[in-house]
C-alpha positions in Angstrom: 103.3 127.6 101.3 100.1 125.6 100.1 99.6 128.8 97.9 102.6 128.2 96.1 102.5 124.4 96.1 98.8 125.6 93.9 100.8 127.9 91.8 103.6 125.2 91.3 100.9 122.9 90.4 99.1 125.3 88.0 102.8 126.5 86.3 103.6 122.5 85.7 99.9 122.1 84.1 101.5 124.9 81.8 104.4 124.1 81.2 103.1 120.0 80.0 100.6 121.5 77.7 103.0 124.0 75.8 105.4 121.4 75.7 102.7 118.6 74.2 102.0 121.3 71.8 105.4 122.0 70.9 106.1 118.3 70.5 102.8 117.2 68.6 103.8 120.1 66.0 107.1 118.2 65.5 106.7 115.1 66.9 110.6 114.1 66.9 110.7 113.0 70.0 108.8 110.4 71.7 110.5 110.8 75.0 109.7 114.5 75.4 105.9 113.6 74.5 105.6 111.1 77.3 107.6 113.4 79.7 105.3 116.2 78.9 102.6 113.9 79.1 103.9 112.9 82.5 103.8 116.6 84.1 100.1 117.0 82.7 99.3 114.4 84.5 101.2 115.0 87.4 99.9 118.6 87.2 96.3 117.6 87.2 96.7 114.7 90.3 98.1 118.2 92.5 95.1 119.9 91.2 92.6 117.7 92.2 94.4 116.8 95.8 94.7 120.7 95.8 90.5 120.7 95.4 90.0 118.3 97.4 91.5 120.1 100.0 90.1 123.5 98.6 93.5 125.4 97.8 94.3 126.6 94.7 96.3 129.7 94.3 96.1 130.9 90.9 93.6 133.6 91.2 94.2 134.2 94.6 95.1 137.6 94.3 92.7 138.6 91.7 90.1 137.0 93.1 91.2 138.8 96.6 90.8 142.2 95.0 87.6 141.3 93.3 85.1 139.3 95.5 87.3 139.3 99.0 89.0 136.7 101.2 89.3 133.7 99.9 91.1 132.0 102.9 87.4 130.5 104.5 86.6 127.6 102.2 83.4 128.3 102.5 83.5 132.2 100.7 82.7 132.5 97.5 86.5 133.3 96.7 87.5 130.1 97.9 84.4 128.2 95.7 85.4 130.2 92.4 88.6 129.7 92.8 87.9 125.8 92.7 85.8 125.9 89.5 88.0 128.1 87.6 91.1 126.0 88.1 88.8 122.7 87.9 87.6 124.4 83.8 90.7 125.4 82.7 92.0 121.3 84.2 88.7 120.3 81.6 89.8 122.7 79.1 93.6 121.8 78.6 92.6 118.1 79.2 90.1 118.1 76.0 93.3 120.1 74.0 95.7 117.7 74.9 93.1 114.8 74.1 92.1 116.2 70.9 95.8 117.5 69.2 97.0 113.2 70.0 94.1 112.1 68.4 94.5 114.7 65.4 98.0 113.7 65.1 98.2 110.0 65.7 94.7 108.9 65.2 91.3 108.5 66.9 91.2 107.0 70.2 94.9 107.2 70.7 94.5 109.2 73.9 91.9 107.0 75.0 94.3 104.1 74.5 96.9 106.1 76.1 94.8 106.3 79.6 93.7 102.9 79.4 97.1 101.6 79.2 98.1 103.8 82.1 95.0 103.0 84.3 96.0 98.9 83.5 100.0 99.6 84.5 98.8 101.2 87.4 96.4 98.4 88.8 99.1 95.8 88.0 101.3 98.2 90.2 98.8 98.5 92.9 98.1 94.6 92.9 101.9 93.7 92.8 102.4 95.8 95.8 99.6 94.2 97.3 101.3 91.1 96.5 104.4 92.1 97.9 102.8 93.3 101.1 101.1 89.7 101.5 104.7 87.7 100.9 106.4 90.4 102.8 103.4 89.7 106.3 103.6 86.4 105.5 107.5 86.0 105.6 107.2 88.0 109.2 104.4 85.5 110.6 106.8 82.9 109.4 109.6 84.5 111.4 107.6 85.3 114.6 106.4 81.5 114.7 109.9 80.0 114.8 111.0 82.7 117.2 108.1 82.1 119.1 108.9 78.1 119.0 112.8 78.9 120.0 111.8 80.9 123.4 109.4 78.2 123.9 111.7 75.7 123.6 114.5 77.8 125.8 111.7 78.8 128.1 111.1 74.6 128.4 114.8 73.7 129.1 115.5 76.7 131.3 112.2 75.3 133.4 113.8 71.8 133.4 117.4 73.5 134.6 115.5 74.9 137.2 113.7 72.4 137.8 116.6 70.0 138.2 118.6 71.9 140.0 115.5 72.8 142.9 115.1 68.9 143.0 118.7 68.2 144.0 118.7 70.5 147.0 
């Protein structure tokens, strides 16, 4: 299964940079670019959680016939598999990077990432946000709780305490 998630990965890295291609040639459509654009990058976040965790199943089986088991992470399989996949990432990254910035203009890729990196920390810092309100809204609630079975536990001790003085 974590072979074919690799291969799944490696297929949508594909796929993104034929499309980009296809779309820079024409460029008629905006919304295909970004979606393209979208499963490149999607593509290369599975490869690098997929190295991180040393699976990547492209060249499994060639590399399986070749040099031998590549199922220790340690072999030498296992460790080319990793840079191969981690070149050809490099190599259709600097493709990608360089047919925007022949088509649209120097530094348009660059601009591209740094706009995504920027909506991404105003993502991360709004959830952040939202997880402070959210904690704070819950300490809010647990306080007046907390006061109501105070107070309950107070006039039930009084009831008590009322009705053990009258016997």
């Amino acid at each position: 299964m974590v072979v074919a998630e690799g291969i799944a990965a490696v297929t949508l890295l594909k796929t993104a940079v034929d499309g980009i291609r296809k779309t820079i040639a024409t460029c008629q459509s905006i919304g295909e670019l970004s979606h393209d654009l979208d499963n490149f990058f999607d593509a290369k976040d599975q490869m690098s959680e997929q190295k991180e965790s040393g699976v990547l199943g492209q060249w499994q089986n060639l590399l399986q016939k070749k040099i031998g088991s590549t199922s220790n992470s340690l072999s030498i399989g296992s460790v080319a598999k990793q840079t191969i996949s981690a070149k050809l990432m490099e190599e259709n990254y600097e493709k990608i990077r360089s047919m925007i910035d022949q088509r649209f203009g120097y530094g348009t890729f660059a601009q591209i990432e740094y706009d995504h990196s920027e909506l991404v920390k105003k993502a991360e810092s709004d959830a952040i946000k939202n997880r402070r309100k959210k904690n704070k809204q819950l300490a809010k609630i647990a306080e007046i709780v907390g006061g109501v079975i105070l107070v309950l536990a107070g006039i039930l001790g009084v009831v008590f305490y009322i009705q053990w003085a009258k016997k």
